[in-house]
C-alpha positions in Angstrom: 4.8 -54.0 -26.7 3.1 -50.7 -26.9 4.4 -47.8 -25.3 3.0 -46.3 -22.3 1.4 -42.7 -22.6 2.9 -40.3 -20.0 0.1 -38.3 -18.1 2.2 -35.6 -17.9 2.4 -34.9 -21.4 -1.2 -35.7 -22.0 -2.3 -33.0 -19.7 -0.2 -30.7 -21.1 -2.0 -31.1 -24.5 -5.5 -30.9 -22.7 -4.2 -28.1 -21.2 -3.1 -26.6 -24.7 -6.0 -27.5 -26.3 -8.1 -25.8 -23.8 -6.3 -22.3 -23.6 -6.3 -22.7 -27.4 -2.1 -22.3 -27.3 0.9 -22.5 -26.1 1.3 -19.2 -24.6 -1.3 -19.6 -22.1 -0.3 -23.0 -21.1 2.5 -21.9 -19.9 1.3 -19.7 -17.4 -1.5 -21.8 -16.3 1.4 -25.1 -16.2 4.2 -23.0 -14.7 6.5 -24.2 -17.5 8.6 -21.9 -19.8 6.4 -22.0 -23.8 9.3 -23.9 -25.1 8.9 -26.5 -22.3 5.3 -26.3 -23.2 6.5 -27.1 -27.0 8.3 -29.9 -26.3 6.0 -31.7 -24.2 3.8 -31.8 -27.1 6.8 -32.6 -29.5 7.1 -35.5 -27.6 4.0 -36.4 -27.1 3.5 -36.3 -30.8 7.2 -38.1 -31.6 5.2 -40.8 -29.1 2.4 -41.5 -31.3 3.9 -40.7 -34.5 1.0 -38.1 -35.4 0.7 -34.6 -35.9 -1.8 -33.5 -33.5 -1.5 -29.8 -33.4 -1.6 -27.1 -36.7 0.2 -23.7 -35.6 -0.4 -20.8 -37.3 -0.6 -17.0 -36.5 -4.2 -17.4 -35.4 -3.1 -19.8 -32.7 -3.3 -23.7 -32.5 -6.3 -26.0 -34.3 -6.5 -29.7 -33.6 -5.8 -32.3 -36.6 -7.9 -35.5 -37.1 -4.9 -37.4 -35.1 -5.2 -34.6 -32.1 -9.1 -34.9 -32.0 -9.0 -38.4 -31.4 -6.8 -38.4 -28.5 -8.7 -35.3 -27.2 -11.4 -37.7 -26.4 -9.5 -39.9 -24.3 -7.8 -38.0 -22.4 -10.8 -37.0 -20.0 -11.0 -40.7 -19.2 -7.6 -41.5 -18.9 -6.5 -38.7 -16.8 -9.9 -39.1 -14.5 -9.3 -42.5 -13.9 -5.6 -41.8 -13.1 -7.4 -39.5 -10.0 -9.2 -41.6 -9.1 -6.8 -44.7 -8.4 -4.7 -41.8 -6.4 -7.7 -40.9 -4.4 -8.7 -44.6 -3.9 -5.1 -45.4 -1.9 -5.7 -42.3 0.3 -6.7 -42.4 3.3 -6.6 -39.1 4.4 -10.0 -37.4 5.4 -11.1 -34.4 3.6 -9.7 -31.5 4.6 -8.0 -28.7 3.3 -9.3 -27.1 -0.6 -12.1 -28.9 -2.5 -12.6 -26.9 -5.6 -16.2 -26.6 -6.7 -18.0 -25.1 -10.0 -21.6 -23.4 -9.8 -23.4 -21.6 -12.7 -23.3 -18.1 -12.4 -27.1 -17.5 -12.7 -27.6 -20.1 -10.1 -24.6 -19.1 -7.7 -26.4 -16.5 -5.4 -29.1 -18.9 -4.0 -27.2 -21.7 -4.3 -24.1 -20.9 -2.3 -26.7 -19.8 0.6 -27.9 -23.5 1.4 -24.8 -24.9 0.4 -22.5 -23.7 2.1 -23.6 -23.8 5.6 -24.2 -27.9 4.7 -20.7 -28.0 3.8 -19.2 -26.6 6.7 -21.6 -28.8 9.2 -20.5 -31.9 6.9 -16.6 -31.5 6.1 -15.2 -28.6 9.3 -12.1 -28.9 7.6 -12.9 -28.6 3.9 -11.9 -25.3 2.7 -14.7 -24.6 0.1 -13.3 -22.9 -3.3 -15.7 -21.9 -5.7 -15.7 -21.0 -9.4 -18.5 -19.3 -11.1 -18.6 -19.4 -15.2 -20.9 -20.9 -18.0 -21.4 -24.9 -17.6 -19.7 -25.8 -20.8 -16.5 -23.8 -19.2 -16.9 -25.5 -16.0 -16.8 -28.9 -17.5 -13.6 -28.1 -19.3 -12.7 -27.0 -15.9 -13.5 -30.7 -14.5 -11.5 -32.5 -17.3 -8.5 -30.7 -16.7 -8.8 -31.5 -12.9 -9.0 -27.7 -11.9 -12.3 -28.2 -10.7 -13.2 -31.4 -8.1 -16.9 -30.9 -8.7 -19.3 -28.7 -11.0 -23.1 -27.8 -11.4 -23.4 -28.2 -15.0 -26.1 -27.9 -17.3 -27.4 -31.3 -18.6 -27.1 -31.3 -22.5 -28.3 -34.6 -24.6 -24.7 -35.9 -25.3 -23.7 -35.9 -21.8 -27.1 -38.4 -21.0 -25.3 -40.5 -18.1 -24.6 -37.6 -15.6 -26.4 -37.7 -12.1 -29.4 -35.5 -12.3 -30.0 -32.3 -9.8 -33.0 -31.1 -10.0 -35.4 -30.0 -13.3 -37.3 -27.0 -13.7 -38.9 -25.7 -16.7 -37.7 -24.1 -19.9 -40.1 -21.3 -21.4 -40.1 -18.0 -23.8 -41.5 -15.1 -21.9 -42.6 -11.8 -22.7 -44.0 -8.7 -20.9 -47.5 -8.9 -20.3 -47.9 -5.4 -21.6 -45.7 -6.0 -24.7 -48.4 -7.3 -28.4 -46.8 -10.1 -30.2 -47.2 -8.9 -33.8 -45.5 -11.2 -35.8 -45.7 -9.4 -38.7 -43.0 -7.1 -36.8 -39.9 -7.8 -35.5 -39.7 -10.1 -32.7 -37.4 -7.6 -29.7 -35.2 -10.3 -28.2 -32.6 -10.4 -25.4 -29.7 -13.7 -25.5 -27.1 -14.5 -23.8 -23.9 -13.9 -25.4 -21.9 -16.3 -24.0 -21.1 -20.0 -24.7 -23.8 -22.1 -23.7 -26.5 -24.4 -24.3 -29.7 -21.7 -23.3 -28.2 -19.6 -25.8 -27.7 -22.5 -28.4 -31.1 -23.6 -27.6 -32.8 -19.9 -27.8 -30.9 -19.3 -31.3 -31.9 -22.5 -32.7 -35.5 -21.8 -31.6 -35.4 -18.7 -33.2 -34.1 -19.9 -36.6 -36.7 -22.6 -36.7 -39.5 -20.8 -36.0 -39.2 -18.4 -39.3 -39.6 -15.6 -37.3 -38.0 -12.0 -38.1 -36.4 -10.8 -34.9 -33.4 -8.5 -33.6 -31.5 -8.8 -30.5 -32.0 -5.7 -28.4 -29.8 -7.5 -25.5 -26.7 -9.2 -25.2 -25.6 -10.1 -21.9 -23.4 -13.2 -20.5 -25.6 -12.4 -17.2 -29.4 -14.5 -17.5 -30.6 -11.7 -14.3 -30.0 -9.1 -17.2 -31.8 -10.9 -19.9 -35.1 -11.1 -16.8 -34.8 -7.4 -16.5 -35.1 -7.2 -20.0 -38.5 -8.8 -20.2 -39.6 -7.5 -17.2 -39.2 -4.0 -17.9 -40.6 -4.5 -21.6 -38.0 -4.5 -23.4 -37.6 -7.9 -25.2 -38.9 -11.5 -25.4 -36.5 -13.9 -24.1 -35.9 -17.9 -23.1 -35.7 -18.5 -19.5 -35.8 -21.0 -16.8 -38.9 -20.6 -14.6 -36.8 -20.4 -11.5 -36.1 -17.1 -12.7 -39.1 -15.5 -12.7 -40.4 -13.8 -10.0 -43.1 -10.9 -11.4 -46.4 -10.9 -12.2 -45.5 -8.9 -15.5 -43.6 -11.3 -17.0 -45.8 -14.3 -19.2 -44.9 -17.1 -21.1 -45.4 -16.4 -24.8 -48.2 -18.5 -26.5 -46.8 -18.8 -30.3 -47.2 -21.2 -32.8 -43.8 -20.8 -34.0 -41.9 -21.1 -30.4 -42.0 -24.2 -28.7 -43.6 -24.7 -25.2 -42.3 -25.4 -21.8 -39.4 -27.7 -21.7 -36.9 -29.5 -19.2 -33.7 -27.5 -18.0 -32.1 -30.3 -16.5 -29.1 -29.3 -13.9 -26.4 -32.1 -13.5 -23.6 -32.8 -11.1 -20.0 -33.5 -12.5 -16.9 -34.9 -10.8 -13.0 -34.8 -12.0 -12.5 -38.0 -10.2 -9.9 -36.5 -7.7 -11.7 -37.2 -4.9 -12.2 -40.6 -3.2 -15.7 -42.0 -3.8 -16.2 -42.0 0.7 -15.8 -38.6 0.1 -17.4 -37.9 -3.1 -20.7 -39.4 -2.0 -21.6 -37.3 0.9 -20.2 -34.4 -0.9 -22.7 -35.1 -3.3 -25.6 -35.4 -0.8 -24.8 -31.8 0.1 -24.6 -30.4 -2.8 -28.2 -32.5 -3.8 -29.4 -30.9 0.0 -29.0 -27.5 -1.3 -30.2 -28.4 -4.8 -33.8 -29.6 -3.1 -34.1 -26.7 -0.4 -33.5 -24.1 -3.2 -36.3 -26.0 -5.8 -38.7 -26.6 -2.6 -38.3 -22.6 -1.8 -39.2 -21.7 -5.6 -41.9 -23.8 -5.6 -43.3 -22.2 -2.7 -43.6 -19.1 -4.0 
C-alpha cells in the first residue's frame, strides 16, 4: 500500500518554494528554520527524492521537486474544500481577498459597499500586488479569492470582464522609427510586462526604456505628459492626448482578460454569492468606463 502524503509537510514545501528558502518560511509558518528543514527532510525521506538543491544563493527545485510542485495546488485546494464542505457555519469573520493594484482604487469603491449589504459579518481583508503574486497567494491558501489577470495557460478560470489591450503614445509625440522608440514598462513580474517586452522584441524595433515603474498610473503619466510610448489597458486612459500608436511593427488592440480565482477554503454556498459581488462590482466599474 502506498503511503499517504501529509498536508502538513506539503505546505511547508509550497511554502518554501514560494519564499524561495527556508529562512522565510519560518517566519511566515511560525516554525523554528530547523523545523522548517525537517519537514522537508521528511517529506523527501517520504518519497525517496531529492526535491530541493541548497546552495548560498538560496534553494532551486530539482526535476523530483517540480513535479510535486504541481500537485500540490490541487491537493491542498481540494483538502479546503472537503473542510469547507462539512461546515456549516455562515460566513462571518475574515475573508481574505486579492485585487490588482492598478485596478484596486475603483474597484474597492463598488465592491465593498456590495460586500457589506451581502455578508454584515464578513470582515473584508484585502491584498493588493501583481496577479502572478496573487495566485501564489491563492495556492498557498493566504488568499480565499483573487482578481487575477487571465494568461493562456490558465484557460479554464471564470472570466470578469475584458477590455482592450493597446500601445499608446502622446498625440504630440512623431513616431520616427528610424530613432529610438522612448518607452515606459512595468518592472515588475507580470504578464503586461511579459507581453509589452515580447512585443517589443518582435517588432525589430530600436527602443530604450525611459520608465520603470511597478505602478501602470505611472507608466499613463508617462504617455500622457510625452514622455514615452507605452502598452496599456484602455480602462486606463482618460485624456484626449493620449492615442493609440498606428505601427506596422506593433500589434493592434487586443483582449486583457481579468479572471476570478478561489483557494477553495470557502464553501461553494458561500463562494457563489461572493462571486456575484465581486462580478457586481466588476460590471458597474466596466459600465462607468464605458460611459465616459
Amino acid at each position: 500500500m502506498k503511503p499517504l502524503l501529509d498536508l502538513d509537510l506539503l505546505n511547508t514545501f509550497a511554502v518554501v518554494v514560494e519564499v524561495g528558502g527556508f529562512k522565510e518560511a519560518s517566519s511566515r509558518l511560525f516554525r523554528s528554520q530547523a523545523a522548517v528543514s525537517m519537514q522537508i527532510k521528511r517529506l523527501e525521506e517520504q518519497l525517496g527524492h531529492r526535491l530541493l538543491e541548497r546552495s548560498n544563493q538560496g534553494i532551486k527545485l530539482t526535476e523530483p521537486g517540480k513535479t510535486l510542485l504541481g500537485y500540490i495546488d490541487r491537493i491542498l485546494r481540494l483538502n479546503n474544500e472537503t473542510l469547507s464542505a462539512l461546515s456549516l457555519e455562515p460566513l462571518r469573520g475574515p475573508v481574505h481577498f486579492g485585487i490588482p493594484t492598478d485596478y484596486a482604487q475603483t474597484f474597492l469603491q463598488q465592491f465593498i459597499p456590495r460586500i457589506r449589504d451581502a455578508f454584515p459579518e464578513l470582515v473584508p481583508r484585502i491584498t493588493c500586488g501583481r496577479s502572478r503574486k496573487l495566485r501564489e497567494l491563492v495556492t498557498t491558501g493566504d488568499l480565499d479569492v483573487a482578481i487575477v489577470t487571465g494568461e493562456p495557460q490558465f484557460a479554464s478560470e471564470k472570466s470578469l470582464w475584458s477590455e482592450a489591450l493597446c500601445w499608446y503614445a502622446p498625440v504630440g509625440l512623431p513616431i520616427d522609427t528610424e530613432e529610438a522608440l522612448p518607452v515606459a514598462l512595468l518592472e515588475s513580474d507580470c504578464a503586461l510586462r511579459d507581453i509589452a517586452a515580447s512585443d517589443l522584441k518582435q517588432s525589430g524595433l530600436d527602443y530604450h526604456p525611459v520608465l520603470n515603474s511597478t505602478d501602470m498610473a505611472n507608466l499613463y503619466s508617462a504617455v500622457e505628459s510625452g514622455l514615452a510610448v507605452a502598452l496599456l489597458p484602455e480602462s486606463s486612459v482618460i485624456s484626449a492626448r493620449v492615442r493609440p500608436i498606428q505601427m506596422d511593427q506593433l500589434p493592434g488592440q487586443r483582449l486583457l482578460t481579468m479572471n476570478v480565482i478561489n483557494a477553495g477554503t470557502l464553501s461553494p454556498n458561500f463562494l457563489e454569492p461572493l462571486q456575484a459581488c465581486i462580478l457586481a462590482a466588476a460590471r458597474a466599474i466596466h459600465d462607468r468606463s464605458a460611459a465616459k
